[in-house]
Every structure is written in structure tokens, then in C-alpha cells.
C-alpha positions as CSV (number, residue, x, y, z in Angstrom):
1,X,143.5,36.3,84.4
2,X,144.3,39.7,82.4
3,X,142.7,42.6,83.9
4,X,140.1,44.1,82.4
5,X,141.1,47.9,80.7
6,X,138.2,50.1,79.9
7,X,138.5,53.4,77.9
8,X,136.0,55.8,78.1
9,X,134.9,59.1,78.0
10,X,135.4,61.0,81.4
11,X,132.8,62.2,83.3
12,X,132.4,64.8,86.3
13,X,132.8,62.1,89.3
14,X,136.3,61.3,88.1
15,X,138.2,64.5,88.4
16,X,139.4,63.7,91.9
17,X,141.6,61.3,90.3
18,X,142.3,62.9,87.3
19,X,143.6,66.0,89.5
20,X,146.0,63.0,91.5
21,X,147.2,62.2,88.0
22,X,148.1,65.7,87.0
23,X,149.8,65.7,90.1
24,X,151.6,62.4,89.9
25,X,152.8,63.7,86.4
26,X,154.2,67.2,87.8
27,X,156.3,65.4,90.4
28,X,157.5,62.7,87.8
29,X,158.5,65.8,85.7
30,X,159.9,68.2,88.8
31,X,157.4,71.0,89.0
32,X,155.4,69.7,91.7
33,X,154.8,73.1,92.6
34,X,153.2,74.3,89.2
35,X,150.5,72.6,89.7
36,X,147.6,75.2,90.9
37,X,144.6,73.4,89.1
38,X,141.4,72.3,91.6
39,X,138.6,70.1,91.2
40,X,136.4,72.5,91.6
41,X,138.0,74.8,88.6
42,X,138.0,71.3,86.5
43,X,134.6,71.2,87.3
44,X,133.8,74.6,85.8
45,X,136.2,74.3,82.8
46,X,135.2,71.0,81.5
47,X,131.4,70.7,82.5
48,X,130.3,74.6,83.0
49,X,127.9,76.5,80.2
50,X,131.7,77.4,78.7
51,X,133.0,74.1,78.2
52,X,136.7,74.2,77.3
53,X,138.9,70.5,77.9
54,X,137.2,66.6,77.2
55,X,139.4,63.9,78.9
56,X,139.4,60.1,78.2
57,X,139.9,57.6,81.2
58,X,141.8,54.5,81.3
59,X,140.3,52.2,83.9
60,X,141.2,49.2,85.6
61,X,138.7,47.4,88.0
62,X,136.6,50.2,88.6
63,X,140.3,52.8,89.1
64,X,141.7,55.3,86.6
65,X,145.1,54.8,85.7
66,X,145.5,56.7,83.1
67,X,143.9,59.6,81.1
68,X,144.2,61.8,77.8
69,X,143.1,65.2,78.2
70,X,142.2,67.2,75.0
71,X,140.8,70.7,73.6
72,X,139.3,71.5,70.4
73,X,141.2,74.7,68.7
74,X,141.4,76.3,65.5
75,X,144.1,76.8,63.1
76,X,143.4,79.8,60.6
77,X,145.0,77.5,58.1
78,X,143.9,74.1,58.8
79,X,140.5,74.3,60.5
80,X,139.5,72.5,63.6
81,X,142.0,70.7,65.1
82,X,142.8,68.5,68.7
83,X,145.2,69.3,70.8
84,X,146.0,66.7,73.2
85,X,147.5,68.3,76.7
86,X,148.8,65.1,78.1
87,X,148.4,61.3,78.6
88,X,149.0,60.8,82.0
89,X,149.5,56.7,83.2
90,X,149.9,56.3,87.1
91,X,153.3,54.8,87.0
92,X,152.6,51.2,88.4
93,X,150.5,50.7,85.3
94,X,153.0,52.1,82.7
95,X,154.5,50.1,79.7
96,X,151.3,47.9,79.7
97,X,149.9,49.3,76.7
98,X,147.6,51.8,78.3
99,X,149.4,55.4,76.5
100,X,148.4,53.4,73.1
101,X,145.0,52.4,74.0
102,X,144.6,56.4,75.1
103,X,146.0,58.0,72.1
104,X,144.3,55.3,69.6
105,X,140.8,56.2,71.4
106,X,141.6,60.0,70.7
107,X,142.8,59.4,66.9
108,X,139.3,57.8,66.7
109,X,137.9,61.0,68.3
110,X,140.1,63.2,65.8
111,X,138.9,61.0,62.7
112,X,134.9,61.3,64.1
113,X,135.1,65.0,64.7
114,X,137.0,65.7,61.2
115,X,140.0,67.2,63.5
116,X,142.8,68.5,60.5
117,X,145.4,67.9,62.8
118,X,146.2,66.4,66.3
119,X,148.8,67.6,68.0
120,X,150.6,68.1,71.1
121,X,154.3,68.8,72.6
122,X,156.9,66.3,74.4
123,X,159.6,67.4,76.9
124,X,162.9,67.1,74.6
125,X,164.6,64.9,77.8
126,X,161.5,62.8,77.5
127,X,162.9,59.9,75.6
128,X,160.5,57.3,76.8
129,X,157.6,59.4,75.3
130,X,159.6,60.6,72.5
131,X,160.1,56.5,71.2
132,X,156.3,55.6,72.1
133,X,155.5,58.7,69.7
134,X,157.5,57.6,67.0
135,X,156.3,54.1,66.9
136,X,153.1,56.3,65.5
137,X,155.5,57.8,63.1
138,X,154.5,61.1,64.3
139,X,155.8,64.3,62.8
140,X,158.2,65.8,65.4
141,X,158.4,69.5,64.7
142,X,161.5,71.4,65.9
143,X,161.0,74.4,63.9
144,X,158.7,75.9,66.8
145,X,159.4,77.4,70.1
146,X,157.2,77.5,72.5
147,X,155.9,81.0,74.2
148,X,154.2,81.9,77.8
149,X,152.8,84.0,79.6
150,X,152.1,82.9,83.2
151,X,149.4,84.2,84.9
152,X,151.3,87.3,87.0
153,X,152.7,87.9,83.6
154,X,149.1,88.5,82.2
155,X,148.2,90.7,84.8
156,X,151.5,93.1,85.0
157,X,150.9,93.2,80.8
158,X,147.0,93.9,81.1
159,X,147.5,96.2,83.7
160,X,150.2,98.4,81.6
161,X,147.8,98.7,78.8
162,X,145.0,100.6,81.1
């Protein structure tokens, strides 16, 4: 008998396991140690007066396996868009179709919240996710490079300006 996937929205109760798949995804991608996220801050960023991310859960029997988390932003040329942080599948349950049931669920989401744009980044050595993408026929934009500012970063610029 198949198992049964559900996709849903998440909810409060699963951010223990979404935090285990953020960290399952950091170690997959060497940078275990980047990782400085807690429940508890999940539990103020996502459900708080100040709401700022919305995740999607894949679930198998009652277990998440996989998730999409998302913000809304705003483009001062497009209008609202989705920006999709990262589809995370725990790796026993990849290449079973779960990414696509994910990122279909959130193009759904985009079309019912008249999101301009989704979009997102993918690692340039990630050529697994790079070939799901394209089977979307996704526009892969190299014009862009991508700038940071860590958090120390943030505080040694703040601090210069007082």
C-alpha cells in the first residue's frame, strides 16, 4: 500500500521538526554550524503579533518529511511577491515526489494571494535542485549577486553610525 502524503499548512506544534529539518539541510550543505535558529525564535517569528515566515508541511503517517518555508515581500516594481527560503525533504524520503508536491502547494498559494513573482535562490553546485527547478521551466537569473550582512556585521556598521 502507497503511503499516504499530506500537505498542509504548518502550525505552531510542528516547529520541533521543522528546526530538525533546517538542521538536516545545513549539514547536507556543510554549514552545520550556521545554524543559530531556535524554536522558541520560530515561535515568535512565525506566530507572534509581528508575523514574518508561513511554512508548508509534507507529512507522512502522522511525520513531517519535508517543508517549504516562505515570506511575503515587496518589490517597488512588481508588488507583492513570495519568496520561498527553502524546501527542505528529510533525505530518506527524497526523489519521491514530495519537493513537487511542496512547491506546487506554494504556486497555488502565490496564484490565491496574487503573488507577482515567486522566487528563491539555488546553490550553483546544487545540480540535483538546479534539474528539479528546471523541469518547472523556471527562470534562472545569473545577472544577480547576492549580498550580506551577518549579524556581528550589523552591529559593528550600526554602531559606527552612533
Amino acid at each position: 500500500m502507497a503511503e499516504k502524503i499530506i500537505i498542509r499548512e504548518g502550525v505552531k506544534e510542528d516547529l520541533p521538526a521543522v528546526l530538525e529539518l533546517i538542521n538536516e539541510l545545513a549539514v547536507y550543505e556543510k554549514a552545520a554550524e550556521e545554524v543559530i535558529n531556535t524554536v522558541e525564535q520560530m515561535e515568535i517569528d512565525g506566530f507572534g503579533p509581528n508575523k514574518i515566515f508561513y511554512f508548508l508541511v509534507a507529512e507522512i503517517e502522522n511525520e513531517i518529511v519535508g517543508i517549504a518555508l516562505y515570506y511575503f515581500k515587496y518589490s517597488t516594481w512588481k508588488g507583492k511577491c513570495i519568496y520561498l527560503d527553502d524546501i527542505i525533504v528529510t533525505e530518506s524520503q527524497r526523489r519521491k515526489g514530495l519537493g513537487s508536491l511542496l512547491l506546487d502547494e506554494l504556486i497555488v498559494v502565490a496564484e490565491k494571494t496574487n503573488a507577482m513573482k515567486l522566487e528563491w535562490q539555488v546553490l550553483d553546485w546544487n545540480v540535483s535542485a538546479i534539474d528539479f527547478y528546471k523541469k518547472y521551466d523556471v527562470l534562472l537569473d545569473s545577472g544577480w549577486i547576492n549580498c550580506m550582512l551577518k549579524r556581528d556585521m550589523i552591529t559593528k556598521l550600526a554602531n559606527r553610525q552612533k
